[in-house]
C-alpha positions in Angstrom: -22.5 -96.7 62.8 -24.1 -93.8 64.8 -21.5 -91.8 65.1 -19.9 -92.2 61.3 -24.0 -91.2 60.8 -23.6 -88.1 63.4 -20.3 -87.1 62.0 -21.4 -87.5 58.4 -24.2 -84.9 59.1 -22.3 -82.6 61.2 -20.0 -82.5 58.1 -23.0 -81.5 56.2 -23.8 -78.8 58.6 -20.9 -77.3 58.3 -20.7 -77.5 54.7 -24.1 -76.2 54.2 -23.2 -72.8 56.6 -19.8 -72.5 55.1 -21.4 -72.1 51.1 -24.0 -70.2 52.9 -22.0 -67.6 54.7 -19.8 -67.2 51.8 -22.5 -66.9 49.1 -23.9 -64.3 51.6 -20.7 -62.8 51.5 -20.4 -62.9 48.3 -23.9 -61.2 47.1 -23.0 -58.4 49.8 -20.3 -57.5 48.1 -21.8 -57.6 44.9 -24.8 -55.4 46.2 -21.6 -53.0 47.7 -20.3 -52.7 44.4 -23.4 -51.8 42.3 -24.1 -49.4 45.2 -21.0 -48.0 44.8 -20.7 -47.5 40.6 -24.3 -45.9 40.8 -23.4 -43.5 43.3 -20.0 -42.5 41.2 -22.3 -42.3 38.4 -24.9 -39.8 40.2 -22.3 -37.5 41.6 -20.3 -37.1 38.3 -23.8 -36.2 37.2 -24.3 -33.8 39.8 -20.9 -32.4 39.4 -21.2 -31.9 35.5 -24.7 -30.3 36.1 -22.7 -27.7 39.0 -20.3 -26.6 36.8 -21.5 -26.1 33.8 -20.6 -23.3 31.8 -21.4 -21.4 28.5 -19.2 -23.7 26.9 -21.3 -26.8 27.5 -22.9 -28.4 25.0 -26.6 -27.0 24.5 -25.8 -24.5 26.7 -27.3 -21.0 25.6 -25.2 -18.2 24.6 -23.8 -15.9 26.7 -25.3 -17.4 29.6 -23.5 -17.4 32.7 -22.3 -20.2 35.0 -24.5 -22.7 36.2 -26.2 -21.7 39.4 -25.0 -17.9 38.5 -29.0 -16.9 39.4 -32.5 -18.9 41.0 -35.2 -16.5 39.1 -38.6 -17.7 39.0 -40.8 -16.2 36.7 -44.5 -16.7 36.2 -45.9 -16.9 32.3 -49.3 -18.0 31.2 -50.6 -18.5 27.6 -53.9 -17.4 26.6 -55.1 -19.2 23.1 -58.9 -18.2 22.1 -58.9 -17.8 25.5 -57.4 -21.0 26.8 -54.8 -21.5 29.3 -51.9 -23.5 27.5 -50.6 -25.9 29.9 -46.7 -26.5 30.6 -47.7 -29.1 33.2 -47.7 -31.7 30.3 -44.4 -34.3 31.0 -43.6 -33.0 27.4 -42.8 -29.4 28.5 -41.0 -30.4 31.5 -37.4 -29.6 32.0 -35.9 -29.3 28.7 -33.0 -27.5 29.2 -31.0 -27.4 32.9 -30.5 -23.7 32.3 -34.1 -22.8 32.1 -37.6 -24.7 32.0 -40.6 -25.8 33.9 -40.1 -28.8 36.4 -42.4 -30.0 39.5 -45.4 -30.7 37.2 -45.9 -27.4 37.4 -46.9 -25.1 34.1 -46.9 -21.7 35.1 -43.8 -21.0 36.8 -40.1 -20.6 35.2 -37.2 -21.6 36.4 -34.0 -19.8 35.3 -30.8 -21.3 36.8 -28.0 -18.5 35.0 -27.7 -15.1 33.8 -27.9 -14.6 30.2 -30.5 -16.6 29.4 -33.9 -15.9 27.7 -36.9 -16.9 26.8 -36.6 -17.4 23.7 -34.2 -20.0 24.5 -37.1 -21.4 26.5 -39.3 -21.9 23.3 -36.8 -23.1 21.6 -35.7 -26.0 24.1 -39.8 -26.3 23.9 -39.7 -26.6 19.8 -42.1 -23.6 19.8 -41.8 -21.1 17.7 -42.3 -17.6 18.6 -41.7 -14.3 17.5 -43.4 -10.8 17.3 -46.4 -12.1 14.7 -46.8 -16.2 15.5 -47.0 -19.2 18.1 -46.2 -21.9 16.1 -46.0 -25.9 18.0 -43.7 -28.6 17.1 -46.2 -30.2 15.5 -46.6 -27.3 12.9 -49.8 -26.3 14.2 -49.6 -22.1 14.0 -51.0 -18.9 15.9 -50.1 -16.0 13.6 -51.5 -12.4 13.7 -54.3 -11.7 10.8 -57.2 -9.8 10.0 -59.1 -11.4 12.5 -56.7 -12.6 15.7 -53.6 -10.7 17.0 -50.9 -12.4 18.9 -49.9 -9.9 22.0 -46.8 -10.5 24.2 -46.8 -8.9 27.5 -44.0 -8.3 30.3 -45.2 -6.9 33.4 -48.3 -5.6 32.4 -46.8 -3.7 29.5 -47.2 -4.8 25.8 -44.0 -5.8 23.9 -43.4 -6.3 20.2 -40.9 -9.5 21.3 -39.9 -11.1 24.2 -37.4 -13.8 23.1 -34.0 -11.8 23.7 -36.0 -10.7 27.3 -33.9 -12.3 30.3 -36.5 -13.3 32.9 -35.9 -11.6 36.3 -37.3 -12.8 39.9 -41.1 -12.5 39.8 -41.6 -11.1 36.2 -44.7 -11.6 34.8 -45.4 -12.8 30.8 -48.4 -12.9 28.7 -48.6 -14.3 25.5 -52.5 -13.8 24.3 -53.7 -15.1 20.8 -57.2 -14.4 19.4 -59.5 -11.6 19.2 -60.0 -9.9 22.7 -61.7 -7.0 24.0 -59.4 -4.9 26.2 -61.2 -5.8 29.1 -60.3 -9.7 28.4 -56.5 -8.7 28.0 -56.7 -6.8 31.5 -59.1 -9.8 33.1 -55.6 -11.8 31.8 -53.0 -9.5 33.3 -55.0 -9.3 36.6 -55.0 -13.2 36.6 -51.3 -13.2 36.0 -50.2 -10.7 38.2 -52.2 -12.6 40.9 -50.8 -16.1 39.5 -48.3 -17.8 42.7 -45.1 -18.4 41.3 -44.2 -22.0 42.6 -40.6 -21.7 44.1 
């Protein structure tokens, strides 16, 4: 009886390890597999986002090839004398050709030639042009009796800046409210000393 007993278990044994190795097997390759799909996945990604042209859809007219330029350009929004924040998850790349990214609010990064900024506010759903700011949520800035909107590039004052291509290290001010001249220079002091985050 002992040894029927001793084979009868070794049997077991061996059972046991044989359905063990090959489930083990079995969820490796499984684990290969999904490894595998997502990393197809992630470089067609990749590859799309390389080579994308003017012809891609949402791309921005006239726009160069993908990676055709690495400009950073450093813009900051004055409203009644508040700094608008871009940092906001809701402002963060919009568009691969051009947007904010890192968290970060004050610094643009432009990623072809061709584009502008006002193709910036509009992958932002804001509206601007040479008399208002106006939000997604309808909420409007527009020049009056009492507050001007100003648009600055560089320290000079512009009447528009959305067909304005960005370059490396260009600086833009968009100022809404009523300020003394010595507020709008306190402003283009602060941006021309503002770190563009690269």
């Amino acid at each position: 009886m002992g040894r029927k007993e001793r084979r009868e278990r070794e049997a077991k044994r061996e059972n046991y390890a044989t359905k063990h190795s090959a489930e083990k097997r079995k969820e490796t390759l499984i684990a290969i597999a999904v490894i595998a799909v997502i990393a197809v996945i992630v470089g067609y990604a990749v590859f799309l986002f390389l080579t994308m042209t003017e012809t891609a859809p949402g791309g921005p007219e006239n726009a160069g090839v993908m990676g055709s330029e690495h400009a950073h350009i450093a813009l900051l929004v004055k409203i009644f004398g508040d700094t608008f924040d871009f940092a906001d998850p809701a402002f963060q790349i919009k568009s691969p050709w051009i947007h904010f990214e890192g968290r970060d609010g004050s610094t643009i990064h432009k990623h072809a030639t061709g584009v502008t900024l006002g193709y910036l506010f509009d992958r932002l759903s804001i509206g601007l042009d040479d008399q208002c700011y106006v939000f997604s949520d309808g909420k409007s800035y527009c020049t009056s009796e009492d507050y001007v909107l100003k648009l600055f590039i560089n320290g000079e004052q512009v009447s528009d800046i959305r067909d304005y291509e960005g370059m490396e290290g260009d600086r833009v001010l968009i100022v809404y409210g009523a300020e003394t001249p010595e507020e709008i220079e306190a402003y283009l002091l602060q941006i021309e000393n503002q770190e563009l985050v690269k």
